[in-house]
C-alpha positions in Angstrom: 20.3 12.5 9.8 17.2 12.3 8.4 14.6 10.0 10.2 12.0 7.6 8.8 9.9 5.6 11.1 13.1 5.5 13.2 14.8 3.2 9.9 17.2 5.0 9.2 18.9 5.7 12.4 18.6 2.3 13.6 19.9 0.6 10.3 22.7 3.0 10.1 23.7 2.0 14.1 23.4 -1.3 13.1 25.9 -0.7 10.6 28.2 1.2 12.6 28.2 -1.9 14.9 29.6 -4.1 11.9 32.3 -1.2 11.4 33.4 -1.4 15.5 33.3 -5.0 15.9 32.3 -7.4 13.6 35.8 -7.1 11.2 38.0 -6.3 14.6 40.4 -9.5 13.1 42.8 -8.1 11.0 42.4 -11.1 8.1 38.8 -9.8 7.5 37.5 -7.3 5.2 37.6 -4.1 6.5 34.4 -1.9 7.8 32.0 -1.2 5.3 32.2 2.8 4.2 28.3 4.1 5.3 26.5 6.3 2.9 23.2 7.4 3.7 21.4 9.3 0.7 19.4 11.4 3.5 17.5 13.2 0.9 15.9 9.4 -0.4 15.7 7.4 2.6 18.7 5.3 0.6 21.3 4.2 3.1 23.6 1.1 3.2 27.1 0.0 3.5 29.9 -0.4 1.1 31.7 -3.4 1.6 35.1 -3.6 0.3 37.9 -7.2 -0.1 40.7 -7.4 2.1 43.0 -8.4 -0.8 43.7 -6.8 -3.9 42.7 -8.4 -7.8 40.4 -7.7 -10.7 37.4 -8.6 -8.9 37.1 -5.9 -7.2 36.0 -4.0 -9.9 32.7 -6.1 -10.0 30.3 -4.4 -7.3 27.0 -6.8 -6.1 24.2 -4.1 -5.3 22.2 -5.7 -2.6 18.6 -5.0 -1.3 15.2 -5.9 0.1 11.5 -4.7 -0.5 11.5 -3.9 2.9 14.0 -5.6 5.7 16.8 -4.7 6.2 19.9 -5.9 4.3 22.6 -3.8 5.9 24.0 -7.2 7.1 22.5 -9.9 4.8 24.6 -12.6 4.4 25.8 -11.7 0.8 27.5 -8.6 2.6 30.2 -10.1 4.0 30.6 -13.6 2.2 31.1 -11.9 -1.6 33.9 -9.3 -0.2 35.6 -12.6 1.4 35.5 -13.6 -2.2 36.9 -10.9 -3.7 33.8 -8.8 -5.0 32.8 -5.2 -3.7 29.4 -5.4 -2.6 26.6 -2.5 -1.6 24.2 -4.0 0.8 21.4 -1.1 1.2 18.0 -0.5 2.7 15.1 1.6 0.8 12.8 3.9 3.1 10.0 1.2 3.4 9.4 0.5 6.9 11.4 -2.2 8.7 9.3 -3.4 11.1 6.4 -5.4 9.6 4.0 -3.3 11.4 2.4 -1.4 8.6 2.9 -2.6 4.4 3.6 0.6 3.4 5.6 -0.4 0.3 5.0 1.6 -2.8 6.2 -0.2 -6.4 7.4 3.4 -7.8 9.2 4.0 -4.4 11.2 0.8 -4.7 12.0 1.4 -8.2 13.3 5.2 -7.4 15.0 4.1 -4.4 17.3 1.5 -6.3 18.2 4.2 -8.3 19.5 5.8 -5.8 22.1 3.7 -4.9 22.7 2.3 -9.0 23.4 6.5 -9.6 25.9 6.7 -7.0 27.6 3.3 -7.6 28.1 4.2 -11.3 30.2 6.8 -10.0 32.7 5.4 -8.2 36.0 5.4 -10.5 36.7 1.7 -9.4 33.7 0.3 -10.2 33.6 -1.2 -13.4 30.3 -3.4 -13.6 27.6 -3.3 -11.6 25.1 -6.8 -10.5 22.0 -6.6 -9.0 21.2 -9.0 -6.6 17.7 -9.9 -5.4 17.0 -12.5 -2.6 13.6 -13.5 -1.7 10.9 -10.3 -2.1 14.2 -8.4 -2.7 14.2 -10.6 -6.0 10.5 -9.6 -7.1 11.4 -5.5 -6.3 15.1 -6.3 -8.4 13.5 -8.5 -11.5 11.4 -4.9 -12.3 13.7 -3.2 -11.6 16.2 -4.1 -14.3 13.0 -4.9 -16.5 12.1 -1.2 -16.5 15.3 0.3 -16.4 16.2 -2.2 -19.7 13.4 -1.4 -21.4 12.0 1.9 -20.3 7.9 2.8 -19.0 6.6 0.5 -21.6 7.6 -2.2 -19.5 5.1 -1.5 -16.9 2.1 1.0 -18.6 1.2 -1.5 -20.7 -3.0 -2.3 -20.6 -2.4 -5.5 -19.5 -1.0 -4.2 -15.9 -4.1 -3.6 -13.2 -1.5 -0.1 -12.2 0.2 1.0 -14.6 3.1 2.8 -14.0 3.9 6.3 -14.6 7.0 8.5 -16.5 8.5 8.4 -13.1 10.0 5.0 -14.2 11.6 6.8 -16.8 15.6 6.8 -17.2 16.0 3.8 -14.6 19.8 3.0 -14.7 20.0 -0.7 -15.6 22.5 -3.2 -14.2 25.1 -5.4 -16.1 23.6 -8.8 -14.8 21.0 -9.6 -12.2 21.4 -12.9 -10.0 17.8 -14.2 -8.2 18.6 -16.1 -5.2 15.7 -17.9 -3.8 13.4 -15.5 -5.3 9.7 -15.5 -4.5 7.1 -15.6 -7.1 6.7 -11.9 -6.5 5.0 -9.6 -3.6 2.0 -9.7 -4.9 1.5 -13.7 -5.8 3.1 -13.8 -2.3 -0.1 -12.2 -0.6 -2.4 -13.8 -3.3 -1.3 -17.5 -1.3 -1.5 -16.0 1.9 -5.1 -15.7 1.5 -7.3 -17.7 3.7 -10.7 -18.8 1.6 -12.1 -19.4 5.2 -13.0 -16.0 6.0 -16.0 -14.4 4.3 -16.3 -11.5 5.5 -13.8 -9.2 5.0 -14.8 -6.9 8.1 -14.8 -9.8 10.0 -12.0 -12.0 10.7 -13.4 -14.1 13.5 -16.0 -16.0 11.1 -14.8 -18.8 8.9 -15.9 -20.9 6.7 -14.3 -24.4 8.5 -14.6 -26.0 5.0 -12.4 -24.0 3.6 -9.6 -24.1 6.3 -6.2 -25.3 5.9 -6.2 -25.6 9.9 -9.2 -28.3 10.2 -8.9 -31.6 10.9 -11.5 -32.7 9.0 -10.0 -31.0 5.6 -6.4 -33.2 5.9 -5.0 -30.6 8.4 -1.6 -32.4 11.0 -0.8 -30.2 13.5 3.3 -29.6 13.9 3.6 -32.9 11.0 2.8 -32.9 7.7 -0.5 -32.0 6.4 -2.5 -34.4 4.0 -5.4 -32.5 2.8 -7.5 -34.4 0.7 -8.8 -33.8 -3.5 -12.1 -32.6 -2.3 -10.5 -29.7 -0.4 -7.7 -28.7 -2.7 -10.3 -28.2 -5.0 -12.7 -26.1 -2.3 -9.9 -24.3 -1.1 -8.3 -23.2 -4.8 -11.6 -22.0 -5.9 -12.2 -19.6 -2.7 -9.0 -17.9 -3.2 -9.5 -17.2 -6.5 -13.7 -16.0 -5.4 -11.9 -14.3 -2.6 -9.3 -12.4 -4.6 -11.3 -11.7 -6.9 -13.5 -9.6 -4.6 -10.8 -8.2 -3.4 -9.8 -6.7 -6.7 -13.3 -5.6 -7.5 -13.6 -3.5 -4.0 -9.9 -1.9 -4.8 -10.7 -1.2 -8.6 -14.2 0.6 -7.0 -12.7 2.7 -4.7 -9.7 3.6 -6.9 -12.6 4.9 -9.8 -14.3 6.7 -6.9 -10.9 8.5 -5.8 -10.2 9.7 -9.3 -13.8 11.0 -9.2 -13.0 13.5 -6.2 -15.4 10.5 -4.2 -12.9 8.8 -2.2 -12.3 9.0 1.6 -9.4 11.6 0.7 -7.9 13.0 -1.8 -5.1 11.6 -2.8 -5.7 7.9 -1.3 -7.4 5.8 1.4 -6.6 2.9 3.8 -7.3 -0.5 3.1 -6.9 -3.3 5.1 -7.0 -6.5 4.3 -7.7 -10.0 6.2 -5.3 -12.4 6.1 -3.3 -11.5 3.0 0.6 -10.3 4.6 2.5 -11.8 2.3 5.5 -13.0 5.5 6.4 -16.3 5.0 4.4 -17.7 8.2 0.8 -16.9 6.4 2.2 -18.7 3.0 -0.6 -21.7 2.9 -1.4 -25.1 2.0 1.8 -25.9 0.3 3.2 -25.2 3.6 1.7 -27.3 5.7 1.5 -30.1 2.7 5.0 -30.5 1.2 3.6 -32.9 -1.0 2.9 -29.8 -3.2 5.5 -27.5 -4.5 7.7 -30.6 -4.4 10.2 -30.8 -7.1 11.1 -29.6 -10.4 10.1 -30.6 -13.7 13.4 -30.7 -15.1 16.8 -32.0 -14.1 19.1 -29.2 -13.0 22.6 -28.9 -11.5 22.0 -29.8 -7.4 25.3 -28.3 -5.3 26.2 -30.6 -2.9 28.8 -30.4 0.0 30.7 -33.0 -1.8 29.8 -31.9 -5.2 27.7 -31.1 -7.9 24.9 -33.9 -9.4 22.0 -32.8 -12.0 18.7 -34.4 -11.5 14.9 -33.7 -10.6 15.6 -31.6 -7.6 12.9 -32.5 -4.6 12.5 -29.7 -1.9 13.7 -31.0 1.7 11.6 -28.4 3.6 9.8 -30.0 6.7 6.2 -28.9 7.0 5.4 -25.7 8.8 3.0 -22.7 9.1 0.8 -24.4 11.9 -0.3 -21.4 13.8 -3.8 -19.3 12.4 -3.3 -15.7 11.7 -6.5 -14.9 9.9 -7.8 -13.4 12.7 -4.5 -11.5 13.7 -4.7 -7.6 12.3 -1.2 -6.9 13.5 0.1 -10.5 11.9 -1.8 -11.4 9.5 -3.5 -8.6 7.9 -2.1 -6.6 5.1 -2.3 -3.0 5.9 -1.7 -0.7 2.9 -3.8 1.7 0.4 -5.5 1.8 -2.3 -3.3 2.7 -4.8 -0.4 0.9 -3.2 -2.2 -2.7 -2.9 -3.0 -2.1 -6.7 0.3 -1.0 -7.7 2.3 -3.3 -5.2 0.6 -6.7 -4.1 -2.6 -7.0 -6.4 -2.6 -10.3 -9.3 -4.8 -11.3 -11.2 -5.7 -15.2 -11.5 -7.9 -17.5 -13.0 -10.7 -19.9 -12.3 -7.6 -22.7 -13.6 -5.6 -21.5 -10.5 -3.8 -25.2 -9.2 -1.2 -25.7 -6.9 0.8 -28.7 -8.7 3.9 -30.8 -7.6 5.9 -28.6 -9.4 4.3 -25.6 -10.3 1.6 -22.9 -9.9 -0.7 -22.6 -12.9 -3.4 -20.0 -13.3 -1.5 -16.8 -12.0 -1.6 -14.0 -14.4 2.2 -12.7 -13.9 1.8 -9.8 -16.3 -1.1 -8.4 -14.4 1.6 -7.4 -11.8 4.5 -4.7 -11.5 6.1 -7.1 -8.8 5.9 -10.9 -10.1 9.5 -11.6 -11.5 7.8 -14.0 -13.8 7.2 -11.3 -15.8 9.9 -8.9 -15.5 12.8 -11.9 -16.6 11.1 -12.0 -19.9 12.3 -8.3 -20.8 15.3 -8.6 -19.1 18.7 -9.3 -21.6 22.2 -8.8 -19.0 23.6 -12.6 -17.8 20.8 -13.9 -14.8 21.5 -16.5 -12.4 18.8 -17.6 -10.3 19.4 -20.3 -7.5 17.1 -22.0 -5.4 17.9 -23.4 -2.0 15.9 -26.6 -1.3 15.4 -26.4 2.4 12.2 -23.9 1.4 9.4 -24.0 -1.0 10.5 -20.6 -2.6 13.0 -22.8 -4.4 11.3 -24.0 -7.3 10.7 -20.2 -8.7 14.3 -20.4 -9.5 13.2 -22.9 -12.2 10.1 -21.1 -13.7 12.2 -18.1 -13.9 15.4 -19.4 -15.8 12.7 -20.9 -18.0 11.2 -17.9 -18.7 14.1 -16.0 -18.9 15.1 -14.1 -22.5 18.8 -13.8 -22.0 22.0 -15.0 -24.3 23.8 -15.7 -20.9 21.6 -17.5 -18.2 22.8 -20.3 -15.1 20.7 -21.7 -12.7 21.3 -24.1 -9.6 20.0 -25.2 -6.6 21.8 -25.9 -3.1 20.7 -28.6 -1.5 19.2 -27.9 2.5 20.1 -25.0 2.3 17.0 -22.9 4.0 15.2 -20.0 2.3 17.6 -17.5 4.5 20.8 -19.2 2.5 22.1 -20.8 6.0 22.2 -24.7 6.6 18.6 -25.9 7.1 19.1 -28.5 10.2 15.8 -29.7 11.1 16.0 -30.9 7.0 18.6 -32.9 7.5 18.3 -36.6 8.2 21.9 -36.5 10.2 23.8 -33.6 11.6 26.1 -32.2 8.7 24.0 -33.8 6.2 24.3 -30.7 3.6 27.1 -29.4 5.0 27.8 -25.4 4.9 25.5 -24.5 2.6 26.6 -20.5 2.7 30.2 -21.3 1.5 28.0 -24.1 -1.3 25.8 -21.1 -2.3 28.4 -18.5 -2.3 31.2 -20.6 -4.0 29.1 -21.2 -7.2 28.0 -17.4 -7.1 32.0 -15.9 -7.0 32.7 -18.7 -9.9 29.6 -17.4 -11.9 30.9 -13.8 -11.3 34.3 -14.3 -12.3 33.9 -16.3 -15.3 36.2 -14.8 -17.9 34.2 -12.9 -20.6 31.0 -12.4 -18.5 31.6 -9.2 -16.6 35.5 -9.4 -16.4 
């Protein structure tokens, strides 16, 4: 066993507790087979149906940016549907401690696991599957491996990539489910405008906070922030990400020049900008904003299926200040890796709308799947589950896709983990089981004659 930050051995006990225990009943799929690609940092399960039928041929590749997916939720409800599925971890750290992801990491590291699945004799077709950050890393992923290194060295990326992404094995269809508007636009609105100072964290600006009073700000109820400070707020986080970049680009020119604190790379810290979900602001804490779609799409119901505008049913959240938090709220990474990984460009038109994001250069990035669907040609479903305000990407990205063969629908309170959100609903069993609602529509979209069987 090869150890990395202690991942792998705990991910792989983890596992082997799903292979004692968690299919002991005889009517339940049986224990995932572990392979751990030692020499990568690649490990995962296999998980295999019960019964017997074409499906089986289909394998889901499952994974993260940087949790841990071993046991994701897709692991065990697409082999009760008939579909072998891969649920895997990369080597990026699984604790939340550090941000040590690395965009040209993630993309090797998926490799890993498409190599070996194309080699298995009884697999016939192999879909990606992305969930939340895990859809940004995914999107590029097939992107790249579609259309080779000019997919991300083109001038208009602030990192281009190298011939490392060179002879990325693609997949035969990619499904987004609840997808975030990539890792770095993630961290882009998890900056607070409030702080100033980027060595210290204890100073803000109070005009600029979504946390005061006086700005619209309802603690544990919805916030109601008023036109003057959307306005404030929108224009310090583009000023402050935009100083951001400037100090990055700097001391990336002065590491090339043999200047920089070392020589390959250098810390760099950064206030408030961890891209978790409990940083995400202002649309957050204001659910007036992020709100619904523009267009009617197909809304899964526990009773059935309606198309229509679809409104979010999130309640409000994110009440808690991390700004001044280095262990919560701080994104800790490098140089190169914040420009490679988590760094966007946007403009002074940034604007949080009703039902959309405008202003955010998606091409600027290796990790906005904005950009990555619009080189992307195998069948893409992308889902959104309403009980979270991730859910609307699922429109802007079947919008923007390219494919022949595209589907998109949304599952009503279900919450951004896929589970039944219960504080959404206005009754208990409102929405019903929204896993077996999600999952359902995926297996049909799967098994649809002509499409990968």
């Amino acid at each position: 066993m090869v150890f990395y930050n202690g991942v792998a051995l705990a991910a792989l006990s983890s596992l082997g507790a799903l292979a004692r225990s968690a299919y002991a009943s005889s009517n339940e799929q049986p224990s995932p087979v572990l392979k751990d690609f030692s020499e990568t940092g690649v490990l995962g399960g296999l998980y295999r149906p019960n019964a017997t039928s074409a499906r089986e041929r289909i394998a889901v590749y499952v994974m993260h940016a940087e949790q841990d997916y071993t046991s994701f939720v897709a692991c065990t409800e697409l082999p009760k549907r008939g579909f072998t599925t891969f649920c895997g971890n990369n080597e990026a750290s699984k604790y939340g401690y550090m941000s040590d992801l690395s965009f040209e990491d993630m993309m090797t590291e998926i490799n890993t696991g498409m190599v070996w699945l194309r080699n298995q004799t009884d697999i016939d077709k192999i879909v990606i599957l992305g969930h939340s950050g895990g859809g940004a890393m995914m999107a590029a992923y097939q992107n790249i491996a579609e259309n080779g290194v000019s997919a991300c060295n083109g001038a208009e990326k602030l990192y281009p990539c190298t011939d490392a992404m060179a002879d990325l094995k693609p997949a035969d269809g990619l499904m987004l489910l609840d997808a975030n508007y990539g890792l770095s636009t993630m961290a882009f609105l998890s900056l607070n405008p409030a702080i100033e100072d980027e060595t210290n964290a204890a100073i803000l600006n109070q005009s600029l906070s979504v946390y005061n009073p006086a700005n619209g700000f309802n603690n544990n109820t919805r916030s109601n922030y008023t036109a003057q400070f959307k306005q404030r707020f929108q224009q310090g986080v583009v000023a402050r990400n935009n100083r951001i970049l400037q100090y990055a680009q700097s001391r990336l020119a002065a590491l090339e020049a043999g200047e920089g604190m070392f020589g390959d790379d250098e810390p760099f810290t950064i206030p408030a900008s961890l891209y978790v979900g409990f940083n995400n602001l202002f649309f957050s804490q204001d659910t007036r904003y992020l709100h619904h779609t523009t267009h009617a799409w197909p809304l899964l119901r526990k009773n059935g299926t309606t198309t229509q505008i679809v409104p979010s049913v999130r309640a409000p959240g994110n009440f808690k200040d991390y700004s001044n938090n280095w262990q919560s709220g701080a994104l800790k990474t490098t140089v190169r890796r914040f420009l490679s990984t988590f760094a966007i460009r946007v403009s002074d038109k940034f604007n949080i709308g009703v039902d959309n994001l405008d202003g955010i250069d998606y091409a600027s990035s290796q990790t906005a799947p904005h950009a990555s669907v619009r080189g992307i040609h195998v069948p893409l479903l992308t889902m959104g589950m309403t009980g979270h305000y991730e859910y609307l990407n699922a429109e802007k990205l079947h919008l923007n896709a390219v494919s022949n063969d595209t589907a998109i629908a949304f599952v009503e309170g279900a919450q951004h983990t896929i589970n039944t959100c219960t504080e959404c609903e206005s009754y208990p069993g409102e929405f019903g089981n929204t896993v077996v609602t999600c999952f359902d529509y995926v297996a049909d979209w799967l098994a649809k004659p002509g499409r990968f069987l």
